[in-house]
C-alpha positions as semicolon CSV with decimal commas, in nm:
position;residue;x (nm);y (nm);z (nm)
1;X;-2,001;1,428;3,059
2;X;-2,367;1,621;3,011
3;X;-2,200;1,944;3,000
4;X;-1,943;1,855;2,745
5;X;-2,190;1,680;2,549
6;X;-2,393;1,954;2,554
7;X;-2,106;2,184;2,418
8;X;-2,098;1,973;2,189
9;X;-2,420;1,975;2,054
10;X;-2,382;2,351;2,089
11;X;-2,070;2,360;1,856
12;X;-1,878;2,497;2,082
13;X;-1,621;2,268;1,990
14;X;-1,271;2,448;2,191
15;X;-1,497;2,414;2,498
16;X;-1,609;2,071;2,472
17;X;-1,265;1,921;2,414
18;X;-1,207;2,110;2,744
19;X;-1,418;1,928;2,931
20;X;-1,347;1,612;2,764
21;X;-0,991;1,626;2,801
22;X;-1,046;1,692;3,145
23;X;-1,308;1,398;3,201
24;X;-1,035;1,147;3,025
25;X;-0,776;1,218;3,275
26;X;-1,012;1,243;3,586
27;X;-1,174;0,934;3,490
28;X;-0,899;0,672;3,533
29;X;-0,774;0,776;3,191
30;X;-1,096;0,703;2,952
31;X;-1,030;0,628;2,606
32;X;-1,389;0,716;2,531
33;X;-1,339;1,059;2,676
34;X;-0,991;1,112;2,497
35;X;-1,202;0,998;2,151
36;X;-1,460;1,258;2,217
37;X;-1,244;1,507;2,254
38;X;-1,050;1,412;1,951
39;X;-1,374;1,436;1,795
40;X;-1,383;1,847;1,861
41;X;-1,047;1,930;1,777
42;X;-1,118;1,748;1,413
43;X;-1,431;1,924;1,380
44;X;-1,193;2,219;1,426
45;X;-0,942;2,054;1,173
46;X;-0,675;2,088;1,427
47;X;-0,585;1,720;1,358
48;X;-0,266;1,701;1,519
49;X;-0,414;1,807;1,833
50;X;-0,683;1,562;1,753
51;X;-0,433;1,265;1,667
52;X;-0,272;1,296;1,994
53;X;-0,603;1,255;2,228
54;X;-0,634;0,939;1,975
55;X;-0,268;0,836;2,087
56;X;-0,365;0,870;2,475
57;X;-0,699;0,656;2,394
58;X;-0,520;0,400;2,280
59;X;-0,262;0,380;2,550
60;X;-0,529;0,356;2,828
61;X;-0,492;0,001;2,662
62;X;-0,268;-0,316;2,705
63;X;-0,093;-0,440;2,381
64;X;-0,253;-0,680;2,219
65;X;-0,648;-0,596;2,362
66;X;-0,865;-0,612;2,104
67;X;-1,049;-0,312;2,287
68;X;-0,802;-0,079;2,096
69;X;-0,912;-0,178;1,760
70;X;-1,169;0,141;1,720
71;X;-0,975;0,371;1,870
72;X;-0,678;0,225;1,608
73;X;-0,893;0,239;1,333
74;X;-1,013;0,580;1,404
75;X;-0,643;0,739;1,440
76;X;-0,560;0,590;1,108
77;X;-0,864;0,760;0,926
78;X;-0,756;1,109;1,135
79;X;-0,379;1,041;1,030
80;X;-0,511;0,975;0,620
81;X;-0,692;1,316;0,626
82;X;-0,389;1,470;0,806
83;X;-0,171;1,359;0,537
84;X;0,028;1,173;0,757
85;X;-0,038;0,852;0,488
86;X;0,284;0,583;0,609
87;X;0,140;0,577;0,956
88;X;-0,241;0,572;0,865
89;X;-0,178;0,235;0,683
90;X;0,041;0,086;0,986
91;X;-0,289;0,189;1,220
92;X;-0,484;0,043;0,975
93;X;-0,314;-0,301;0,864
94;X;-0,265;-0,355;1,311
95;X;-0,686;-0,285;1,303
96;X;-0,705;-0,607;1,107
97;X;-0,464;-0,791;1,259
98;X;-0,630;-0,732;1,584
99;X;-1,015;-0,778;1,458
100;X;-0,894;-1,076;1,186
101;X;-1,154;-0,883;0,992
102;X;-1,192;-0,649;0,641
103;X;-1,190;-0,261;0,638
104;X;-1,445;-0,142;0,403
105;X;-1,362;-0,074;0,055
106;X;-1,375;0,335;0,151
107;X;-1,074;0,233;0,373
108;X;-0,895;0,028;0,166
109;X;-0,950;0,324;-0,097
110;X;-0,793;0,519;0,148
111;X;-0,498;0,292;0,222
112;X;-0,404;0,252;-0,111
113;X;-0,416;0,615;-0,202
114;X;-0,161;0,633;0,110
115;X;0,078;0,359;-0,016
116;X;0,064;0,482;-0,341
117;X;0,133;0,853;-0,259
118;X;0,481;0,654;-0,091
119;X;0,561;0,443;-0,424
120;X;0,504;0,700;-0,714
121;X;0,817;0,922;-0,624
122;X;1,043;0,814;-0,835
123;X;0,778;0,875;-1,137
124;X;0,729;1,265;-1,049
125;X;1,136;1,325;-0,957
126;X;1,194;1,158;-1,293
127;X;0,941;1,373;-1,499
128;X;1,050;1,656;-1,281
129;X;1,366;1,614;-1,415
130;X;1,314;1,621;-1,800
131;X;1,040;1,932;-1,773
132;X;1,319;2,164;-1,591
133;X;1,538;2,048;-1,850
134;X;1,316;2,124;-2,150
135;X;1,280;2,438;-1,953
136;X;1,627;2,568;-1,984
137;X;1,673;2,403;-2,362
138;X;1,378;2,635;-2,387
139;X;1,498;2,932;-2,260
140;X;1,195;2,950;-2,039
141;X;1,443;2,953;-1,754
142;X;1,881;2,995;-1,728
143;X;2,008;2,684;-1,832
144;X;2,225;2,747;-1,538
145;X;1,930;2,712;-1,292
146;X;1,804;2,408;-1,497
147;X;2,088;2,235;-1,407
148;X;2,067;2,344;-1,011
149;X;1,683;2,215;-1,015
150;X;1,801;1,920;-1,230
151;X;2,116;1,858;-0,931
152;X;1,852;1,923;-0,653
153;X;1,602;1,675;-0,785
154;X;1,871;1,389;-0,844
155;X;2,036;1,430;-0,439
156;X;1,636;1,410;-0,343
157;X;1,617;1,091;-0,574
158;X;1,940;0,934;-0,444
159;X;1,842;0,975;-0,056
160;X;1,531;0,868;-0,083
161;X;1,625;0,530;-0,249
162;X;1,895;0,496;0,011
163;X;1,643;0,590;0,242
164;X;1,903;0,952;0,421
165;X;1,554;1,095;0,337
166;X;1,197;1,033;0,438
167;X;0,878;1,106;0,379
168;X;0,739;1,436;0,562
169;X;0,375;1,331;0,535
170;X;0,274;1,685;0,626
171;X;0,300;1,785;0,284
172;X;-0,036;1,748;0,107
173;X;0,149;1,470;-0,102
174;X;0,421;1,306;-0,267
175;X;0,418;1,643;-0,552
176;X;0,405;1,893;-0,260
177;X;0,703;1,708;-0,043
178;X;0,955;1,683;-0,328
179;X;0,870;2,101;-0,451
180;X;0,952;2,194;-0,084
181;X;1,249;1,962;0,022
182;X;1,401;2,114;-0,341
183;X;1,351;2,442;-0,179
184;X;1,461;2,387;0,131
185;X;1,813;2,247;-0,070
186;X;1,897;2,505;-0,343
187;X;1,675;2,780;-0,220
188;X;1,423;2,994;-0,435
189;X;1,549;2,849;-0,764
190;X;1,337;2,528;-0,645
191;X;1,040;2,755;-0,687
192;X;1,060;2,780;-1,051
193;X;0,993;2,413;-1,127
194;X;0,663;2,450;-1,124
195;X;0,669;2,722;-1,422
196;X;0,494;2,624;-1,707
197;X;0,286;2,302;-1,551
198;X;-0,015;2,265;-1,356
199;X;-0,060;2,018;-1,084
200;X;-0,320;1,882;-1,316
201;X;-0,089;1,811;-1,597
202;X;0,199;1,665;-1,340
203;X;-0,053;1,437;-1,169
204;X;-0,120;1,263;-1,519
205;X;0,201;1,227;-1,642
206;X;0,338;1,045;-1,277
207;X;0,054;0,841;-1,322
208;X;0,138;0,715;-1,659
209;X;0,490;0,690;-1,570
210;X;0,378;0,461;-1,295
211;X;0,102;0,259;-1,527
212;X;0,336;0,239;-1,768
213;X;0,671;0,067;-1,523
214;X;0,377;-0,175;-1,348
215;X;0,307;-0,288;-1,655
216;X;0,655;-0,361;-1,758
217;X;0,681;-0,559;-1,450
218;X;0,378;-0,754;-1,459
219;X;0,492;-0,844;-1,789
220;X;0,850;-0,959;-1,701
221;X;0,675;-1,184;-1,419
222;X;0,396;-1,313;-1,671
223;X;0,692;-1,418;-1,902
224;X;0,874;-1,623;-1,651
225;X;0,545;-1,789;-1,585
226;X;0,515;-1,856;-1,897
227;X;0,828;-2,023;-1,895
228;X;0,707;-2,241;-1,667
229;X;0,384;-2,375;-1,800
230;X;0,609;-2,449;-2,157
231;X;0,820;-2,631;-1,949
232;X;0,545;-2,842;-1,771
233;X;0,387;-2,908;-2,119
234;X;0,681;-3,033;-2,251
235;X;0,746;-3,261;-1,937
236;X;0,409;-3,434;-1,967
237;X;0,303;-3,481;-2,364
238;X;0,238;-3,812;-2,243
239;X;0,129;-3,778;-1,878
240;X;-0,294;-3,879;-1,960
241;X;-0,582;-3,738;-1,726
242;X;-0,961;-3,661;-1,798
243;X;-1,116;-3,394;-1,938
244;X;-1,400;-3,193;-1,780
245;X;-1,732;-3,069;-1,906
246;X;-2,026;-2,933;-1,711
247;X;-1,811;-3,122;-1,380
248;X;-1,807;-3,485;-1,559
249;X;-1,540;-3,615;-1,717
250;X;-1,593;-3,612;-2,082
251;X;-1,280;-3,657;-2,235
252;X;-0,912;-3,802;-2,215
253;X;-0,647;-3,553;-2,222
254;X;-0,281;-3,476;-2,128
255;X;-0,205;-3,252;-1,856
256;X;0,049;-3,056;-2,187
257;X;-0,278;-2,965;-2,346
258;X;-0,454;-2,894;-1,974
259;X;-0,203;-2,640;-1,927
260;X;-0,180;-2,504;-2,249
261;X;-0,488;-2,369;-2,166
262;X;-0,334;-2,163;-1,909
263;X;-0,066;-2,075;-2,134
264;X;-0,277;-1,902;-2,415
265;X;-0,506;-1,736;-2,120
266;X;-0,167;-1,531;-1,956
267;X;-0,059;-1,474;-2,286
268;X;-0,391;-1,323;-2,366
269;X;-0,331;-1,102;-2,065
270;X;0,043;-1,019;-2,221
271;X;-0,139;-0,914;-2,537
272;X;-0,402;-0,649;-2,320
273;X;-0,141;-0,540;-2,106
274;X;0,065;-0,389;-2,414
275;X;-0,213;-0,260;-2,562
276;X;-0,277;-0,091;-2,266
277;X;0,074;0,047;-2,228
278;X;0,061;0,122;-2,658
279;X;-0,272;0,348;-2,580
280;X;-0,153;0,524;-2,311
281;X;0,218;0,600;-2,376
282;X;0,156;0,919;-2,468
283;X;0,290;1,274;-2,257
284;X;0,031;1,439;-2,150
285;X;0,284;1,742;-1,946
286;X;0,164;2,054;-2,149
287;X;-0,170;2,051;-2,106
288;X;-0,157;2,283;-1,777
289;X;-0,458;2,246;-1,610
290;X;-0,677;2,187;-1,879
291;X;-0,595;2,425;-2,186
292;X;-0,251;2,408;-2,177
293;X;0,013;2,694;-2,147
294;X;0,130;3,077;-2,292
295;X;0,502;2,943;-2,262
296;X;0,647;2,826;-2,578
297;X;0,713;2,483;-2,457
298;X;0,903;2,164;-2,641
299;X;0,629;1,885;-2,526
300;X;0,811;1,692;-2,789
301;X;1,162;1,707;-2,633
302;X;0,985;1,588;-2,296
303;X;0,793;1,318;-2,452
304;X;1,118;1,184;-2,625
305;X;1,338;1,188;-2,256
306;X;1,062;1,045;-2,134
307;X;1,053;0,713;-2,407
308;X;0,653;0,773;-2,487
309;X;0,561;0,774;-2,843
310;X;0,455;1,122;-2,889
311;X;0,206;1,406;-2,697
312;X;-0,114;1,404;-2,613
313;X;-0,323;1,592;-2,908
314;X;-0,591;1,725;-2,662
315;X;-0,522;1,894;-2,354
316;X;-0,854;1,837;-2,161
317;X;-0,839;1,462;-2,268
318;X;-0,503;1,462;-2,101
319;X;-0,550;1,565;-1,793
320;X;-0,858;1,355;-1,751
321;X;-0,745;1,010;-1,889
């Protein structure tokens, strides 16, 4: 254990996993050892190698011990950096199920970067889909292969929602997997998506695709509670309690007017939400990676498939909005 630490401290990373390795299985299977030399191989960013000493630490361990809770913790952080986002959050959420305790806020950052990487695929197939079309309206590419990328993107769509498809979480993301499984399907035309856009520019528009259809929902469950405060006030015009003021009661009131409070506070929230989703409806695809493109694009045509109001009218403000 000197020697490897030593190694160690010598960054001689390849041999200290050596020993480590060899210390874990020598030493009636030590998860500490196995950690360690997980440790080395990520230093060497060989994180598979370095997820699977973190797989044999925590099988040294019974289910259910709560002794596996670092070593679970640790393989989800690995698994995050390795891209491999679905099963970092599963490590993480069974870390607090086994501690009954909080991650930090990095690691909840971290967790919802991974879950949101799984959700937003719909938002970049679907924006995907109208660019390689205003791509062959265009002329920018055959019409021909517009509609192969157009036919590619639309099978990828369909077997993901009927889950035939998952994740590969080896990609750097959720942009990165659907470019390459497109590939993989129709061959080098999948390539030519990417002409004319910027990761930059693709990032922003999924993400106000995504704003944009959480906000829509919110509001559709705002509105059915809304419903059901009317209904309440109109149930008890006459039903009599007391008012509060600095915690005494001050005044008598009915429980209509208690919760028509509520009522005109959600529907305050209604009225930011659209505002939000009336300030920000606006395509930002274009705007490359910060000063837009040589191609003579139709940002129009894409805004308009894409039901925003119009373009974004500075290309640095949007990709950084």
């Amino acid at each position: 254990n000197y020697k490897a630490d030593m190694l160690y401290g010598a960054q001689r990373f390849a041999d200290a996993a050596e020993c480590y390795e060899s210390l874990a299985t020598t030493d009636m299977r030590s998860p500490e050892s196995f950690a360690k030399a997980s440790q080395c191989y990520i230093v060497m960013q060989n994180y598979d190698r370095g997820i699977e000493m973190l797989d044999s630490a925590v099988a040294c361990f019974s289910d259910g011990s709560k002794g596996v809770a670092p070593y679970m913790l640790t393989r989800g952080v690995v698994k995050s950096s390795a891209k491999r986002y679905r099963e970092a959050v599963q490590d993480m959420n069974r870390y607090e199920e086994l501690v009954g305790g909080l991650l930090s806020a990095d690691f909840y950052y971290a967790r919802a970067q991974a879950e949101l990487n799984c959700k937003m695929y719909q938002q970049d197939i679907t924006g995907s889909m109208a660019h390689a079309a205003m791509l062959g309206a265009k002329g920018i590419i055959a019409k021909q292969e517009a509609e192969v990328l157009i036919d590619g993107l639309q099978g990828i769509l369909d077997d993901l929602n009927s889950g035939a498809l998952e994740f590969d979480f080896s990609c750097e993301d959720i942009h990165m997997f659907v470019e390459a499984e497109l590939t993989k399907r129709i061959g080098d035309v999948g390539k030519r998506l990417h002409t004319a856009r910027s990761r930059n520019d693709q990032v922003a528009l999924d993400m106000k695709l995504y704003t944009r259809d959480e906000i829509d929902a919110i509001d559709d469950l705002l509105k059915e509670l809304l419903k059901v405060l009317l209904q309440i006030m109109k149930d008890n015009t006459e039903t009599f309690m007391p008012g509060f003021t600095h915690l005494q009661k001050a005044q008598p009131i009915t429980l209509a007017h208690h919760m028509g409070a509520y009522f005109e506070m959600f529907n305050r929230d209604r009225s930011r939400l659209n505002d939000i989703y009336d300030r920000m409806n606006y395509c930002p695809l274009g705007s490359g990676a910060l000063a837009g493109t040589t191609y003579p694009l139709d940002r129009e045509y894409v805004a308009d498939q894409l039901g925003f109001d119009g373009v974004t009218m500075n290309s640095l403000d949007g990709v950084s909005d």
